[in-house]
Residue, then its C-alpha position, 0 to 999 in steps of 0.5 A: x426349794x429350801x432343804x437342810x442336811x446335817x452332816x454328822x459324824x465323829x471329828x475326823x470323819x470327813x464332815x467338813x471335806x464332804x460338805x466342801x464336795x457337797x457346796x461345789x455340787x450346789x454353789x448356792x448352798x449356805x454351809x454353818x460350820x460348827x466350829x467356826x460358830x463357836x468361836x463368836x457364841x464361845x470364844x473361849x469354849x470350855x466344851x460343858x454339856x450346858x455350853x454344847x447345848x447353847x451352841x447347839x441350839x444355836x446353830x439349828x435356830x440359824x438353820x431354821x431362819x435361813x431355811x424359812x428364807x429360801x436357802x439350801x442349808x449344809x450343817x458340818x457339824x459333829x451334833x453327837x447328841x442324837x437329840x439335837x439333829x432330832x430337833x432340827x427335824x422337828x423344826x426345819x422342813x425338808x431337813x435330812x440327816x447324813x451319817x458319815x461312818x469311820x472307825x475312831x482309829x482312822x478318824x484319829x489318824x485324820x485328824x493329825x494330819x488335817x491342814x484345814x480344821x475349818x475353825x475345828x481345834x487342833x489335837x482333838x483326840x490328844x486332848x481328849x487322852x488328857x480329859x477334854x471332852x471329845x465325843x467318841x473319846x470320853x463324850x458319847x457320840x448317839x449314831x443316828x438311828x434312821x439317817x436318810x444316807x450312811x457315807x462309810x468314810x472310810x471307803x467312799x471319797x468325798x466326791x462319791x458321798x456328794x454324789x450319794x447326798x445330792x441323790x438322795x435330794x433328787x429323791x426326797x425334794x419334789 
């Protein structure tokens, strides 16, 4: 059965490493990454509300094809505009919102040290002092108002929010 999960949250959360935790649980499971999206829709991205948009909607029309053809869908993806993952929702069947809470702080703190970025730039909330456009910084990042699972990051590891994820699935998919 096809389903889809948007992993959200703010950059340094954890996305990319629960979604790894995710995928070794559910090997079939196709996994888009935002970022690494972006770098063949915007190679040279300038991060603008009309180009967020378009890298948006992108990423959830490749969801919703690869939904229609049978597959198990993990978007790692900030998504800080609540009316993008409401989108997805409306379009995807099966679709599911996992909110992955962490204090800016430490999400900061994350992101110096992170080796792999999955394509995800680097110094994010460096730049983001310097006026590039970084939700949680200078760009609003919407929390979900009804996620179907809230992961605090900063207490549960990547393998006991996979566990809460592929719980949640065993409950909603029939």
């Amino acid at each position: 059965m096809s389903w889809a999960i948007w992993i959200t949250g703010l950059p340094g959360s954890g996305k990319s490493t629960v979604t790894s935790a995710v995928k070794e649980k559910i090997p079939d499971a196709v996994i888009l990454r935002l970022d690494e999206l972006r770098k063949i829709v915007t190679p040279e991205p300038t991060y603008s509300d009309a180009e967020r948009e378009y890298v948006y909607r992108a990423l959830i029309f490749t969801a919703k094809t690869l939904h229609e053809l049978g597959h198990k869908i993990i978007i790692d993806a900030t998504g800080n505009k609540r009316a993008w993952r409401e989108l997805a929702r409306d379009l995807i069947p099966d679709f599911h919102e996992v909110y992955l809470k962490c204090p800016i702080g430490l999400c900061m703190e994350r992101e110096k040290t992170r080796v792999d970025t999955h394509a995800a730039p680097r110094q994010i909330y460096e730049k983001g002092g310097k006026g590039w456009p970084v939700p949680g910084v200078n760009v609003p990042y919407e929390e979900p108002d009804n996620p179907d699972v809230v992961i605090d990051s900063e207490k549960e590891s990547p393998h006991i929010a996979a566990d809460k994820i592929l719980d949640m699935l065993k409950k909603e998919i029939k």
